[in-house]
C-alpha positions as CSV (number, residue, x, y, z in Angstrom):
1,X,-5.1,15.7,9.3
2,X,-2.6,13.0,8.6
3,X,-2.1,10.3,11.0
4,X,2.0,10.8,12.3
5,X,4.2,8.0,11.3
6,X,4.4,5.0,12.8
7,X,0.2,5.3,14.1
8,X,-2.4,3.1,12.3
9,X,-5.3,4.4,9.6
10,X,-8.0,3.4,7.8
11,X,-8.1,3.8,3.8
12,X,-11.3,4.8,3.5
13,X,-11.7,3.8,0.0
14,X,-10.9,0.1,0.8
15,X,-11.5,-0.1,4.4
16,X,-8.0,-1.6,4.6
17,X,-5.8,-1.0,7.2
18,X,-2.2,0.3,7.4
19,X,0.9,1.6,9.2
20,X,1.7,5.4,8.6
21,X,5.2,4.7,7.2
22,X,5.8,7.9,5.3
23,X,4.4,10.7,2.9
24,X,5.4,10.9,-0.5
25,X,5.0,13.7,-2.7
26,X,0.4,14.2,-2.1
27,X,0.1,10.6,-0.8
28,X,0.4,8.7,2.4
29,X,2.2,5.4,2.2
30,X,0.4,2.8,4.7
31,X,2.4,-0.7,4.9
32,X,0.1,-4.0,6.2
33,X,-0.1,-4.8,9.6
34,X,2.7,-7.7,9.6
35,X,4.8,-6.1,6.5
36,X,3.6,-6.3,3.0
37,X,4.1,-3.8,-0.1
38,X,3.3,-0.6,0.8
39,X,0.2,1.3,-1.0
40,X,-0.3,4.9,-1.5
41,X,-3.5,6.6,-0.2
42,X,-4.4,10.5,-0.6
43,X,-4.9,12.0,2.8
44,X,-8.9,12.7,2.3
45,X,-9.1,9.4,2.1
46,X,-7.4,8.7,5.7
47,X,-9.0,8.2,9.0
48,X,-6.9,7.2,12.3
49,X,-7.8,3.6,12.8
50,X,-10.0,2.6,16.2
51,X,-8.1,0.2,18.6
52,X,-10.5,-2.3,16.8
53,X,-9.5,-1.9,13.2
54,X,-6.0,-2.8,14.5
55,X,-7.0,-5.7,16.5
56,X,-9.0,-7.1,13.1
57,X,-6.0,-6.4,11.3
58,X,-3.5,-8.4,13.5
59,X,-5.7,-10.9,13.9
60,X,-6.0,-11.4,10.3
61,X,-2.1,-11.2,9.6
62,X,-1.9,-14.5,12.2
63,X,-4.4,-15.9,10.4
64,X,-2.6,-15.9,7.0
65,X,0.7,-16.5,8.3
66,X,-1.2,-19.7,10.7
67,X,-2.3,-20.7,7.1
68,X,0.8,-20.3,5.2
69,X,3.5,-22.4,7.6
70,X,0.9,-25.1,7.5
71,X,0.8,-25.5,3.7
């Protein structure tokens, strides 16, 4: 089952987080919490992200951007 656009989903393979943004051709694109380039994962390898994935994922977007306007 693929995640509908817009939700949140673990890549299994990476245990990286992203945005459902859109499926293209016999992928799922997923975009970073915050923005970023957008990846392509293969729906297998999808699972709908737990309220605490997306916390992690936010908090670690802060963190880089925190780290990056202090530079």
């Amino acid at each position: 089952m693929i995640p509908e656009r817009g939700s949140y989903a673990v890549d299994t393979r990476t245990d990286r987080i992203g945005q459902v943004m859109d499926r293209y051709g016999l992928f799922v694109q997923l975009r970073p919490p915050g923005g970023g380039l957008e990846w392509d994962c293969p729906p297998d390898a999808l699972r709908p992200a737990a309220r605490h994935d997306e916390l992690r994922a936010r908090v670690a977007e802060l963190n880089r951007g925190s780290r990056l306007s202090s530079s």
